[in-house]
N, C-alpha and C positions, 0 to 999 in steps of 0.2 A: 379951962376946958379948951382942947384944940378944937380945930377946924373939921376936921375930921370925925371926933368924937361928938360933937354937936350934930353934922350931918349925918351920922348913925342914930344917932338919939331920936333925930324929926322924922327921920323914915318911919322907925319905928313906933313914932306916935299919933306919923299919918296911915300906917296901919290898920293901928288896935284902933283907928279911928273907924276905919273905912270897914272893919268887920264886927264894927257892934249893931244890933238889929233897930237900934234905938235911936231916933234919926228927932232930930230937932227941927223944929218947922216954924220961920220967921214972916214969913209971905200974907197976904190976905186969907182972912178964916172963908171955912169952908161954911157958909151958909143952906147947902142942900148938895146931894145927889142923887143923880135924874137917870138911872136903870132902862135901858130900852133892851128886854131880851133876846128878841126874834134878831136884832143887830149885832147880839152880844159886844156892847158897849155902854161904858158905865163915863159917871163924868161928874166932878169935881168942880163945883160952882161956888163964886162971890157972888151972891146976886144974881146978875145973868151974865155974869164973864165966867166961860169954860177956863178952870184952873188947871183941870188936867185930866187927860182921855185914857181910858185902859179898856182893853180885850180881858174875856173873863172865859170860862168855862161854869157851865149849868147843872144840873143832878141830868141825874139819868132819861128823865123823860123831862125834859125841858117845856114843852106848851104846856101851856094852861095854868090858872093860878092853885096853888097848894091848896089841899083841902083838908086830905088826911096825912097821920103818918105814918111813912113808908112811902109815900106814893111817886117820892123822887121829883115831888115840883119844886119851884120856887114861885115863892108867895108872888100876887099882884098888887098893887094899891100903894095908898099912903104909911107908912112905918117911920122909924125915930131910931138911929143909934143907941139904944140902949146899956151897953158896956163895951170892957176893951178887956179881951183874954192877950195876958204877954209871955203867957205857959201854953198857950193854943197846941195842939196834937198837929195843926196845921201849921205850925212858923208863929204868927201872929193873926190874930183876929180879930171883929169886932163886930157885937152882938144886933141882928134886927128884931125889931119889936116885936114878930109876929111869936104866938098869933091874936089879936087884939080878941075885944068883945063878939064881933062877929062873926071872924073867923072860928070862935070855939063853938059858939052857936051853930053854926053850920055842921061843926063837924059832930055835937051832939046831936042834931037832930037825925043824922045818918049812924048815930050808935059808936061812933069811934074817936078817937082822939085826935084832936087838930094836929098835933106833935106842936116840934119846936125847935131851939135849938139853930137859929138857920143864922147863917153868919154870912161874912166877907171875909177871908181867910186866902192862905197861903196854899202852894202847891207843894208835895213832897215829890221826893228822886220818885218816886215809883209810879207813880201819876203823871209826870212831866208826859204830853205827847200825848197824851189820853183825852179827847171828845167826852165830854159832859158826865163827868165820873160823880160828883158829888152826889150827895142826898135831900139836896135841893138850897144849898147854899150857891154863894158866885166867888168858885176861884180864881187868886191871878197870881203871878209869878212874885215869889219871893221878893226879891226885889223892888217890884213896886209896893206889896203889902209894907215893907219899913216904911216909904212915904206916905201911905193912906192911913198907916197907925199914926204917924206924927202930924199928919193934916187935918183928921177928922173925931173930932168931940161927942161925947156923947151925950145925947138931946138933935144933934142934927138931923134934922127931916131926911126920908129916903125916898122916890118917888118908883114905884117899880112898874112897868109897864110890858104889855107881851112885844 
C-alpha cells in the first residue's frame, strides 16, 4: 500500500470513528450524579471529584418536584439509572428511576398517575434553542449525551434537587 492510499484509508477511519454515537469511556467510573435544577446543572462524579459539568434544559414547567403525569415536572429526590435507550426518539438516553414507591403513592392518593418515563436524553434539530421543552426529563446537546451514554452505568445513584 502507498503512502497515500494508507493516509486516505486513516482519514477515513478517523471518520466513521468520529460519527459513531457510541463513544467508549476509559476514565474513572461515574459513582453519582448530583442534578441541581434551579442552576440547570448536572454533574458527573467519582466520589467527590466533578468528572464532568453539563447545561441541560427542563419540561416545561421546570419548579417543583413531579407529581403527576403531564404536569411537565421533573422529579426531586434520590433515583438510580435504571436503563440505557440506544433507539432513544431523543439521540440516546438513559432511564431515571422514578417514580419510586412514594412518588406513586402520592400520586394515587390525588387519583392520577405518577407518569413516567423521565430520562436524560438528547436534543433534536427542532428543539435546539428552545427553553425547557421536555416533559419533564433533563436535555442536553447530542453531543455530550454520546459521553454520558458511555460514562454512566445503570444502577448509578441520581441525586436531583430544585
Amino acid at each position: 500500500m502507498n503512502r497515500r492510499t494508507f493516509t486516505s484509508a486513516a482519514a477515513l477511519f478517523a471518520l466513521t470513528a468520529c460519527s459513531n454515537k457510541f463513544r467508549v469511556y476509559t476514565g474513572p467510573p461515574v459513582t453519582s450524579i448530583v442534578v441541581q435544577k434551579a442552576r440547570r446543572k448536572m454533574y458527573l462524579l467519582n466520589n467527590d471529584t466533578v468528572l464532568e459539568e453539563y447545561d441541560f434544559e427542563l419540561g416545561f414547567a421546570p419548579t417543583g418536584h413531579k407529581e403527576v403525569e403531564g404536569d411537565g415536572r421533573t422529579p426531586e429526590g434520590t433515583y438510580f439509572i435504571d436503563r440505557k435507550n440506544p433507539n432513544s426518539r431523543f439521540y440516546l438516553s438513559i432511564g431515571i428511576s422514578y417514580p419510586d414507591q412514594t412518588d406513586r403513592a402520592k400520586a394515587h392518593a390525588m387519583g392520577r398517575s405518577p407518569g413516567g418515563d423521565i430520562f436524560i436524553h438528547g436534543t433534536p434539530k427542532q428543539y435546539r434553542g428552545t427553553p425547557d421543552w421536555t416533559w419533564g426529563c433533563l436535555a442536553v446537546k447530542n453531543r455530550e449525551m454520546e459521553d454520558i451514554y458511555a460514562m454512566v452505568n445503570v444502577g448509578t445513584p441520581i441525586f436531583i434537587s430544585a
